[in-house]
N, C-alpha and C positions, 0 to 999 in steps of 0.2 A: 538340817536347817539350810534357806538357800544363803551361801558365803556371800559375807560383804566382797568387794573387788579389791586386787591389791594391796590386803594389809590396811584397809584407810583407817582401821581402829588405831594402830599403833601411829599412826602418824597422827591424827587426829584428836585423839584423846588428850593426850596433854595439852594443847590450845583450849579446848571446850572446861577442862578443869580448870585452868587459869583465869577462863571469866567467871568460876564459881556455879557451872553448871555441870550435871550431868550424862554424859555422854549415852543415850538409852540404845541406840543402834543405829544403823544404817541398812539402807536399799538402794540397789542400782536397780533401776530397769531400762534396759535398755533396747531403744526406739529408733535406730539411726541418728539423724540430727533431731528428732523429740525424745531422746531419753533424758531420764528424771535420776540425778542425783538426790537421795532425801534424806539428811538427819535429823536424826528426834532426841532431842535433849530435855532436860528434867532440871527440877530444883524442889527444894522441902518446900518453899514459899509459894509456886509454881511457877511459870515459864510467863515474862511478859513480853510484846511486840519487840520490844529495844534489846531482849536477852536475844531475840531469834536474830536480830539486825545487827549487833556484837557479832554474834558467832557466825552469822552469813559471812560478815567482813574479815573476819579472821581466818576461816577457814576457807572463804574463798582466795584469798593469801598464800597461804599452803599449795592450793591444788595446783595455784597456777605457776607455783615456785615450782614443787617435784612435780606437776605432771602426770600423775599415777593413773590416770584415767583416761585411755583415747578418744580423740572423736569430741563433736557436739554433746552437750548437755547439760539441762538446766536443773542448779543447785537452790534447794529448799529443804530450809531448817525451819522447825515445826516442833512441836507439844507432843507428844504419844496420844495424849487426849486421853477418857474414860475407857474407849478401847484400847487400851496401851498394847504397842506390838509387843512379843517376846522373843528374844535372839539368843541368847546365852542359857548356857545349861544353871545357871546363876539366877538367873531371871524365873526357871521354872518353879526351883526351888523356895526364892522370895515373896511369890505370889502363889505357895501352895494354897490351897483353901477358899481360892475364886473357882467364881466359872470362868471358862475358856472354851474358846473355837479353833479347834485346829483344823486345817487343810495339809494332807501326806502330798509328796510327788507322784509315790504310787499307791496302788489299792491296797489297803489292807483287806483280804476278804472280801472284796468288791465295794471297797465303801474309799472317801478316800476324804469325807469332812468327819468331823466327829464334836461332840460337845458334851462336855461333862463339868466335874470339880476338878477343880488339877489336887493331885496328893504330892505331889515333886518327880522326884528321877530318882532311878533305880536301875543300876546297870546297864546303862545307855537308856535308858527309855524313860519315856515319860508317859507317867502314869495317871489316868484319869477314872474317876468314879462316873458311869453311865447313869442315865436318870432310873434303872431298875437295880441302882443300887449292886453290881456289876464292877468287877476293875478289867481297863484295855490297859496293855505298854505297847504305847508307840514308839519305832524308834528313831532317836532323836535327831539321829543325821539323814532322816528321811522327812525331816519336818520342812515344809512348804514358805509354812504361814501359820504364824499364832500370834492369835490377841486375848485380853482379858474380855468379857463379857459386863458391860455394865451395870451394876444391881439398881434398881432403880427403888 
């Protein structure tokens, strides 16, 4: 999975609890003076404008107290949305039984997207049922990028 930066979960998380939201993950990518700070936050009810404008103002609070992050870059707090990203071996698990899109860092077998059902995780790996009915384990410190797949 690519590491948030810093630790910024553990600093992070308890602010985003406290407005009652939470905390779905984090992305850095990093652009020089255009890189994007991005977290995605949740709630049962879902995420409205003034939840994301709370937690920008709070957490842009934090960053500028510790610092944890060098350099330029622009913070955006956001929804997961229907594609909701997945970060946590937590997250695999919670969401077994979707489709998902994964992206590896490197090839497995020369392939390096994949898309199936997720079944969960199994000894490091994340396990997916292929459309011919097929199980892959990917493994999960090699994950890129995953989202759920929206059923429409």
């Amino acid at each position: 999975m690519r590491k948030e930066p810093y630790n910024l979960r553990e600093l992070l998380e308890p602010a985003v609890n406290a407005l009652g939201c939470e905390l779905v993950g984090i992305e850095y990518l990093p652009s020089g003076k255009h890189s994007v700070l991005r977290i995605y936050i949740d709630r049962e009810d879902g995420v409205t404008l003034d939840d994301c404008q709370q937690v920008s103002y709070q957490v842009s609070g934090l960053l500028d107290v510790e610092d944890p992050v060098p350099g330029q870059y622009t913070l955006e707090v956001s929804s997961p949305g229907l594609d909701r990203p997945l970060f946590r071996e937590a997250d695999f698990e919670r969401f077994a039984g979707q489709p998902v899109k994964i992206r590896m860092a490197l090839p497995i077998e020369g392939q390096r997207k994949f898309t199936g059902l997720l079944q969960g995780v199994r000894q490091g790996q994340v396990i997916l049922e292929t459309e011919d009915g097929s199980e892959i384990g990917l493994p999960l410190d090699q994950i890129e990028q995953a989202r759920l797949v929206p059923v429409v």
